[in-house]
C-alpha positions as CSV (number, residue, x, y, z in Angstrom):
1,X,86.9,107.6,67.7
2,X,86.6,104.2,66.3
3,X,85.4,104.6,62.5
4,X,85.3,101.4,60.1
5,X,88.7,102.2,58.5
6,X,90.2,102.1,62.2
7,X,88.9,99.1,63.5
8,X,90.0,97.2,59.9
9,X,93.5,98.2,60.6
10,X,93.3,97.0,64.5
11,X,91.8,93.8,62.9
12,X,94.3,93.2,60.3
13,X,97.5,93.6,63.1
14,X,95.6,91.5,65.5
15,X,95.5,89.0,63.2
16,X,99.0,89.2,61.5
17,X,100.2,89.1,65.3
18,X,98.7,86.4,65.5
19,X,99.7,84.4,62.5
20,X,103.8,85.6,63.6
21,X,103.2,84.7,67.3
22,X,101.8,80.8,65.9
23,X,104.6,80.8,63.2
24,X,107.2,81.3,66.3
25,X,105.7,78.5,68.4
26,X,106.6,76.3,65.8
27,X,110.4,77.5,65.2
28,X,112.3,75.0,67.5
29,X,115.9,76.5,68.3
30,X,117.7,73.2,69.2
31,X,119.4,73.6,72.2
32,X,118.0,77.1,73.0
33,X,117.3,77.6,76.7
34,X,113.7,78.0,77.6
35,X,112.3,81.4,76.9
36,X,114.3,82.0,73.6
37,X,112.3,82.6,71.1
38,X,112.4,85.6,67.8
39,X,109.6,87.7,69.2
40,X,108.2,87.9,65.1
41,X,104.6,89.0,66.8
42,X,106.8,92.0,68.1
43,X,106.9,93.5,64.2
44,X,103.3,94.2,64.7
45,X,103.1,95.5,68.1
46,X,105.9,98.1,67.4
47,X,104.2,99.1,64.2
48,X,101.3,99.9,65.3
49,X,102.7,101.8,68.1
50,X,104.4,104.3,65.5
51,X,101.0,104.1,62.9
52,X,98.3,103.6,65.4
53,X,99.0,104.8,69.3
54,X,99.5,103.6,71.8
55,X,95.9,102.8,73.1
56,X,95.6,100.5,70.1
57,X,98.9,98.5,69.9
58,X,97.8,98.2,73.7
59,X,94.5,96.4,72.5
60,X,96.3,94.7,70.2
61,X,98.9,92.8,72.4
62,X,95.9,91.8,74.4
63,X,94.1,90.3,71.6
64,X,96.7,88.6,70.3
65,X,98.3,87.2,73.6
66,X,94.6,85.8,74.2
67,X,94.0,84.0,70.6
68,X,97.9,82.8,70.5
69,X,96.7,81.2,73.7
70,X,93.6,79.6,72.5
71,X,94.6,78.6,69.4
72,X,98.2,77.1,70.1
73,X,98.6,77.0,74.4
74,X,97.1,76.5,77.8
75,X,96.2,78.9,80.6
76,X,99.2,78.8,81.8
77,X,101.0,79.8,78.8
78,X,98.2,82.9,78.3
79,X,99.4,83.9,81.6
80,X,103.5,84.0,80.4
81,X,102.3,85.7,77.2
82,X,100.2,88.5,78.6
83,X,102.4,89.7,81.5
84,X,105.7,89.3,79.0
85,X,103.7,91.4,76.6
86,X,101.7,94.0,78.5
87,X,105.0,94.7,80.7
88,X,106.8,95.7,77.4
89,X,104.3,97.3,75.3
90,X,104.2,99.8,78.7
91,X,107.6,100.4,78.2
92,X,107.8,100.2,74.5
93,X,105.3,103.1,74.6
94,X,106.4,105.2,77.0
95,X,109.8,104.7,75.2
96,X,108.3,106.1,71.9
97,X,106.2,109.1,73.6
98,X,109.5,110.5,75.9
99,X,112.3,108.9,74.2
100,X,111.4,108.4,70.6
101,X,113.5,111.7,69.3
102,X,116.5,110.6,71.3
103,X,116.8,106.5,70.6
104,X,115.8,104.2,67.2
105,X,112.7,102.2,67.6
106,X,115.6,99.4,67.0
107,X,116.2,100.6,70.6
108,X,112.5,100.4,72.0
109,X,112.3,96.6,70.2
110,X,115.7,96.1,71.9
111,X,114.0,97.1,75.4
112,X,111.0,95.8,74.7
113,X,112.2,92.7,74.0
114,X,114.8,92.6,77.8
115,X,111.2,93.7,79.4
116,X,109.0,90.9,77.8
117,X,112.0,88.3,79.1
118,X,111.5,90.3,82.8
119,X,107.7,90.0,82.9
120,X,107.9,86.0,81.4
121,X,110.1,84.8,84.4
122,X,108.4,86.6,87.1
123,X,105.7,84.8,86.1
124,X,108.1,81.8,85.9
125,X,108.9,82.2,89.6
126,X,105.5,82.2,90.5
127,X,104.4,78.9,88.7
128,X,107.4,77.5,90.4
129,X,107.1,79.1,93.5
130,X,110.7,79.6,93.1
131,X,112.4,82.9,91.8
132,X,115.8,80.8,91.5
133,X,114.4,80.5,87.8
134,X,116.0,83.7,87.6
135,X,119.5,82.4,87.0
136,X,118.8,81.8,83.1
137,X,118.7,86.2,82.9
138,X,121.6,86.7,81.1
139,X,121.3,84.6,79.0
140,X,117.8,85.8,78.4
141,X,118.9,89.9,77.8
142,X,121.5,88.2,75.5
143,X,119.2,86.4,73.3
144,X,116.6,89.2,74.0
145,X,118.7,92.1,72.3
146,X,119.7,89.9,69.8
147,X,116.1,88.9,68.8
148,X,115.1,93.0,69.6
149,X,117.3,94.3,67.3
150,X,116.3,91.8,64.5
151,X,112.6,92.7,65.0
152,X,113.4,96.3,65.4
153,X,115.4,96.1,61.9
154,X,112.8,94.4,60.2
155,X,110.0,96.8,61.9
156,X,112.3,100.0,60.6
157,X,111.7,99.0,57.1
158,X,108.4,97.9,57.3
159,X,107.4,101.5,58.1
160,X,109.9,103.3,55.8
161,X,108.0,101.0,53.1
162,X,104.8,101.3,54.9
163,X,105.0,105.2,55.5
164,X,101.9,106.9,57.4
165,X,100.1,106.3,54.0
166,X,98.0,103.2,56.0
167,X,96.2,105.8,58.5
């Protein structure tokens, strides 16, 4: 059930996602091969994974894949940013409801993160009608884990400041 309280929260990630995901787009790593970026949004969508479900953090990728698109990218760049996202929020979440005893959710940003790269060059190959575009993976799930385990670090402490005192 959606009450007022709920739908604030929702509101408030959406649009912090948001805020983080237009930050990023204006981060230039020199020399960084395409794809590379620090997945900030990320913070969000793993918090409210742990404080509001899965459902939610669900919605909220969505959301904020759609306005990042609208406010700072194309179609084309809505269609990277949804499939990147909704492939790893899946995992990300079935991660924290099978897994969550057994790894850190350093881990599940860590994954996450790999599976975002996955979903962004599939759609890649695609656009390009080429799948050769796979050849930059490595590199990707090296910059990916990196990134993961910043924004799973950052996310950690967020929650231990944060606590379950926001729901």
């Amino acid at each position: 059930m959606y009450n007022t309280r709920r739908i604030t929260y929702i509101s408030v990630f959406i649009a912090m996602a948001t805020v983080l995901n237009i930050i990023e787009r204006a981060i230039v790593i020199p020399g960084a091969t395409p794809g590379i970026k620090l997945g900030l949004a990320n913070i969000m969508t793993l918090l409210s994974i742990m404080m509001l479900g899965s459902k939610d953090a669900i919605i909220i990728v969505a959301v904020r894949c759609f306005l990042g698109a609208l406010v700072g990218g194309n179609p084309v760049s809505f269609l990277f940013s949804i499939t990147g996202g909704m492939l790893s929020i899946l995992v990300m979440v079935l991660m924290w409801k099978y897994l969550n005893k057994h790894v850190s959710i350093v881990i599940i940003s860590m994954v996450g993160a790999v599976f975002h790269n996955i979903g962004q060059l599939f759609v890649a190959g695609l656009v390009v009608h080429n799948f050769s575009v796979y050849v930059i993976l490595p590199v990707l799930m090296i910059s990916a884990i990196i990134t993961g385990y910043f924004v799973g670090i950052v996310t950690k402490q967020l929650y231990k400041s944060l606590g379950n005192r926001m729901i």
